[in-house]
Backbone as CSV, one residue per row, in Angstrom:
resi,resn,N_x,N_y,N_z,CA_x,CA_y,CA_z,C_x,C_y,C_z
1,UNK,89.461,151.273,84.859,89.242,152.477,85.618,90.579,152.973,86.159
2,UNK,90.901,154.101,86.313,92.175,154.548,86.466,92.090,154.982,87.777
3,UNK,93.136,154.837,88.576,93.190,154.955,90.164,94.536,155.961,90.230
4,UNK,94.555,156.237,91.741,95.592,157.281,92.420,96.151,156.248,92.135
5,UNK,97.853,156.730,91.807,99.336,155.300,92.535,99.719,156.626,93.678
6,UNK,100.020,155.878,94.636,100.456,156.280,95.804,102.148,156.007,95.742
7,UNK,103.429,157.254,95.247,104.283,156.700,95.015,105.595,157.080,96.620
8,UNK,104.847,157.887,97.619,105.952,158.230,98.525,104.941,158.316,99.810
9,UNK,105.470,157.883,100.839,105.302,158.213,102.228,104.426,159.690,102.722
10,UNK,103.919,159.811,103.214,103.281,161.150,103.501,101.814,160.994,104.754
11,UNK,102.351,162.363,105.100,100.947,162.388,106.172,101.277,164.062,106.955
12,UNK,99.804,164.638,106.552,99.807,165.903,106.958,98.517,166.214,107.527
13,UNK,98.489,167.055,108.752,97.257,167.543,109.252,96.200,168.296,109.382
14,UNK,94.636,168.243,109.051,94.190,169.268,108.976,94.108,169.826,109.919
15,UNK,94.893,170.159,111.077,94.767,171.163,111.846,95.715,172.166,111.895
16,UNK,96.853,171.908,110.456,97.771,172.969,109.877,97.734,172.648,108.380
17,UNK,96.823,173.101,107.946,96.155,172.593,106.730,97.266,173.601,105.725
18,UNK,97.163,172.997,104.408,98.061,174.060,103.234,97.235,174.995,103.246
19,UNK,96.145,175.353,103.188,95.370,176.443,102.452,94.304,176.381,102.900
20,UNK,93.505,177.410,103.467,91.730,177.988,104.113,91.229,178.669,103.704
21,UNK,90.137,177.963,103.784,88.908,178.726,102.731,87.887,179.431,103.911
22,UNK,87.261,180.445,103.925,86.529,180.832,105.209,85.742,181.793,104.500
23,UNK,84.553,181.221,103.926,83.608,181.958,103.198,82.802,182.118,104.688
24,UNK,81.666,182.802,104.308,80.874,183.397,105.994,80.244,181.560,106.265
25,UNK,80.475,181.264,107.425,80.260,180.723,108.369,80.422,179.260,107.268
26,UNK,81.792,179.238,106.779,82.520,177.811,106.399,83.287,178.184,106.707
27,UNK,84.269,176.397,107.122,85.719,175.925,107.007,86.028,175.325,106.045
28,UNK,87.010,175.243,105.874,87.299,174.665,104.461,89.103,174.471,104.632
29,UNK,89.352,173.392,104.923,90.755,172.899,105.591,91.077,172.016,104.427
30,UNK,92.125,172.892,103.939,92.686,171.933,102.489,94.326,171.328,102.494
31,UNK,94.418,170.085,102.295,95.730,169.494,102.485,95.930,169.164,100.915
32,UNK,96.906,168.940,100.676,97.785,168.427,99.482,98.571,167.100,99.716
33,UNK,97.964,165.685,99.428,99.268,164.650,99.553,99.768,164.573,98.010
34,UNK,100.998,164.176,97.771,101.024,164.025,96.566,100.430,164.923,95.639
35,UNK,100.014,163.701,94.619,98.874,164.694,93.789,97.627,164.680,93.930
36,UNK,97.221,164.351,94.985,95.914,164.379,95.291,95.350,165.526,96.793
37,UNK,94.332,166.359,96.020,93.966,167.019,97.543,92.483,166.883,98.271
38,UNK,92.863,166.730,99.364,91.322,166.490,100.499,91.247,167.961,101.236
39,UNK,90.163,167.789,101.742,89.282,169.232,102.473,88.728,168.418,103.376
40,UNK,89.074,169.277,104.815,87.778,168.876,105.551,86.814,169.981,105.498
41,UNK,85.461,169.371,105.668,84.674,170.833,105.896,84.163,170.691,107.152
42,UNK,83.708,172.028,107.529,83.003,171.979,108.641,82.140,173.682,108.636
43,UNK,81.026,173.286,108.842,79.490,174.196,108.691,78.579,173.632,110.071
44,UNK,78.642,174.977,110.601,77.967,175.084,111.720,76.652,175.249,111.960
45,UNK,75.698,174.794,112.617,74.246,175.028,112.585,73.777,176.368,112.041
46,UNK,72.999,176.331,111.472,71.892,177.527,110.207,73.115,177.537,108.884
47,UNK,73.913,177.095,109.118,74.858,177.068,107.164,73.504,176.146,106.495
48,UNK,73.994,177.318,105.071,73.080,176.851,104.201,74.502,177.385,103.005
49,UNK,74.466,176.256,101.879,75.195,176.916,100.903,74.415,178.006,100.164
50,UNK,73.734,178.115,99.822,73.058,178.786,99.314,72.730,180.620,99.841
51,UNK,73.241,180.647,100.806,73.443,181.873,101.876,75.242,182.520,102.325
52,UNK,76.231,180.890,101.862,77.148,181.190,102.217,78.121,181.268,101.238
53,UNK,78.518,179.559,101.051,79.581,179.712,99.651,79.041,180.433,98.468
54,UNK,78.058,180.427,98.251,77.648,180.837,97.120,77.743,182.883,96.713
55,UNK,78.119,182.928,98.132,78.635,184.680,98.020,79.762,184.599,97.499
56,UNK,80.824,183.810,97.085,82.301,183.625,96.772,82.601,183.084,95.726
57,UNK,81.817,182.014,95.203,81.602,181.401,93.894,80.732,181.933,93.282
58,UNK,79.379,182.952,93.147,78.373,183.428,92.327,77.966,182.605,91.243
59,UNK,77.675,181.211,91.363,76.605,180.733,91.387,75.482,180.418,91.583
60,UNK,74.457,179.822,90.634,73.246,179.742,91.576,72.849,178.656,92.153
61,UNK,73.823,177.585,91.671,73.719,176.166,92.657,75.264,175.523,93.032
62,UNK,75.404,174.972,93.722,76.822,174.656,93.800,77.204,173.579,92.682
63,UNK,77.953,174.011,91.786,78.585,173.364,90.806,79.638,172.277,90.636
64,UNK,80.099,171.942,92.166,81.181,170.847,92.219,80.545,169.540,92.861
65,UNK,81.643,168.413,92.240,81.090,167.389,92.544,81.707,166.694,93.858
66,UNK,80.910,166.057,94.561,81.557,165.949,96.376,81.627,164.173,96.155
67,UNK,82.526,164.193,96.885,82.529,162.694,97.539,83.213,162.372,98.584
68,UNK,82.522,161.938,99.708,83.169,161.952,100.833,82.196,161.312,102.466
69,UNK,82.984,161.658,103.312,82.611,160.887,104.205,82.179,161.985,105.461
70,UNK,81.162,161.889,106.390,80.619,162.086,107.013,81.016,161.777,108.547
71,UNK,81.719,162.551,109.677,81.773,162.116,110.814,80.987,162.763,111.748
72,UNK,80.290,163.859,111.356,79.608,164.559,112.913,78.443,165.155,111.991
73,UNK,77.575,165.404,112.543,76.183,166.390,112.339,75.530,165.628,110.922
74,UNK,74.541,166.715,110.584,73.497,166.178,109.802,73.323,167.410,108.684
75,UNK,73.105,167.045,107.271,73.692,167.677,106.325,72.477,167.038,105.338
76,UNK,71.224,167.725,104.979,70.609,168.200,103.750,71.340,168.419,102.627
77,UNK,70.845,167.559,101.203,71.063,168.379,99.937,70.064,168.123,99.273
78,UNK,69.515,169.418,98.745,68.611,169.350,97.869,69.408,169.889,95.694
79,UNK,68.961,168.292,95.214,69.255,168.637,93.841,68.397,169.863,93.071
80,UNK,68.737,170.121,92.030,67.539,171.584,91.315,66.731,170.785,90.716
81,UNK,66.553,169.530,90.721,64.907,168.629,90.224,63.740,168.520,91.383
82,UNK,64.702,168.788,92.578,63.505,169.054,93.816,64.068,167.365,94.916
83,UNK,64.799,166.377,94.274,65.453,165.268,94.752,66.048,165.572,95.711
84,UNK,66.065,164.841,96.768,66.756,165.718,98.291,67.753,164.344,99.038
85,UNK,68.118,164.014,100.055,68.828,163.023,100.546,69.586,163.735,102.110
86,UNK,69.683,163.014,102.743,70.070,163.513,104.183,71.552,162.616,104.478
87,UNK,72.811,163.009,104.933,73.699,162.340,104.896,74.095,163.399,106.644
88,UNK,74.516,161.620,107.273,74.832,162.199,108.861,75.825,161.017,108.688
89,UNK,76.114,161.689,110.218,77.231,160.775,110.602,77.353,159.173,110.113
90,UNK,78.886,159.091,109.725,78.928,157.524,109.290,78.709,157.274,107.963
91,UNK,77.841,158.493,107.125,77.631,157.767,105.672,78.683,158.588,104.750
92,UNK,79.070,158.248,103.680,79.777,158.367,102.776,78.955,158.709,102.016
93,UNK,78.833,159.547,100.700,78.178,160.008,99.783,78.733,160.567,99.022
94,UNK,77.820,160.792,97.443,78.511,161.362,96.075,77.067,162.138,96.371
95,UNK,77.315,163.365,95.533,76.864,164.548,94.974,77.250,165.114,93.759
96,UNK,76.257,165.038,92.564,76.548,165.446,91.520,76.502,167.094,91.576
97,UNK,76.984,168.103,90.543,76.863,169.718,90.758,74.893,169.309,90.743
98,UNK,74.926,170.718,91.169,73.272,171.296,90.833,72.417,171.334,92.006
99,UNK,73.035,171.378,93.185,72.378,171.113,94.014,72.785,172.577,95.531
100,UNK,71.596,172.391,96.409,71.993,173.777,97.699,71.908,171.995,98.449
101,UNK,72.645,172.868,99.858,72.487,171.929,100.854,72.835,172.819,102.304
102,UNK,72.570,172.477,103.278,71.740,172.456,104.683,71.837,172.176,105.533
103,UNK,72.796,172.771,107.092,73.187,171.898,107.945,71.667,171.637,108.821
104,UNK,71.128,170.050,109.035,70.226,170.149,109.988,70.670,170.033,111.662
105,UNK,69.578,171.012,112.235,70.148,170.563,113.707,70.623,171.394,113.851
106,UNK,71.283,171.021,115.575,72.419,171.868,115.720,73.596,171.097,116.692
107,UNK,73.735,170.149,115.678,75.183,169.950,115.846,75.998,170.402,114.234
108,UNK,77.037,170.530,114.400,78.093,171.244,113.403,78.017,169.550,112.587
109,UNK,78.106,170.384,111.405,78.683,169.390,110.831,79.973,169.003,109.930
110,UNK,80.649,167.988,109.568,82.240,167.601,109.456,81.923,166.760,108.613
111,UNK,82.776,166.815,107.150,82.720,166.164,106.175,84.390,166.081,105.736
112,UNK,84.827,164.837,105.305,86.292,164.973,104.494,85.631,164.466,103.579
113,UNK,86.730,165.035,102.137,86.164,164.883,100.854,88.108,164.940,99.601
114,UNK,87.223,164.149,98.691,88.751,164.515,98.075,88.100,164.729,96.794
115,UNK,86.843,164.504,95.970,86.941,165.394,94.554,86.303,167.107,94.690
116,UNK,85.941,167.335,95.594,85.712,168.851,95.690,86.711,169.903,96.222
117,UNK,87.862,168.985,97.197,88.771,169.671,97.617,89.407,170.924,97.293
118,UNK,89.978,170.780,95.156,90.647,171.409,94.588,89.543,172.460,94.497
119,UNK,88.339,172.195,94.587,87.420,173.577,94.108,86.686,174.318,94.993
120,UNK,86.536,173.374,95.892,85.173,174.007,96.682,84.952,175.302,97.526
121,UNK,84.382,176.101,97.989,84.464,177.162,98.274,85.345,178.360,97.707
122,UNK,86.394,178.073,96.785,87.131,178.617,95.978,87.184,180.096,95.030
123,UNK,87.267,181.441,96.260,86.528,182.339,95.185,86.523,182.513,93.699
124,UNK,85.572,182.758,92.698,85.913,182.767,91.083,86.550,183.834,91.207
C-alpha cells in the first residue's frame, strides 16, 4: 500500500488557511502541507449538502470521497441506496461519492479531512 513520505518540516493554520471555499452556509478552510492537502469544514445548524454545496458543484449527489475526523456537532449522511450513518464528535469516518448529508441539531458542526480537501466544495 503506498503511503505519504513526509520529506520537510511544516505546520500551517487553519485559521489563515491557503484557500476558502464559502458556498451558502459552508466553510471550507483549505491548507496545503507538502503534497498533501486537508480542509477543515464547518456547517452550521439546517446545512444540508444537498441545499448548499451542491449549488456550486451541480451535482445531484456529492461525488467526493471524505475521510476524516469529527470534533464538534452531529452530521447525517444518507447514501443514494437509502443506507444512512450518523458521525459526531470523536468518530472518524470514510464516505464513498453518492451520498447528501445533514447537520443534526444545533450545534455546528467541524470535520478535518484530507481526501476531499483537493475537491470539495470546489466550483465546476
Amino acid at each position: 500500500m503506498a503511503g505519504v513520505t513526509v520529506t520537510a518540516l511544516d505546520t500551517k493554520s487553519f485559521d489563515e488557511p491557503d484557500e476558502k471555499r464559502r458556498p451558502p452556509n459552508t466553510v471550507v478552510d483549505v491548507v496545503n502541507i507538502g503534497d498533501t492537502t486537508l480542509a477543515r469544514l464547518t456547517f452550521e445548524p439546517g446545512w444540508r449538502w444537498s441545499e448548499t454545496v451542491k449549488t456550486v458543484v451541480h451535482t445531484d449527489t456529492c461525488q467526493v470521497n471524505h475521510l476524516g475526523i469529527c470534533t464538534a456537532g452531529t452530521l447525517t449522511v444518507q447514501m443514494e441506496d437509502g443506507s444512512r450513518t450518523t458521525v459526531s464528535a470523536g468518530h472518524a469516518y470514510a464516505i464513498p461519492p453518492g451520498h447528501d448529508a445533514w447537520v443534526e441539531g444545533n450545534e455546528t458542526f467541524v470535520g478535518y479531512e484530507i481526501m476531499s480537501a483537493a475537491a470539495f466544495a470546489k466550483p465546476a
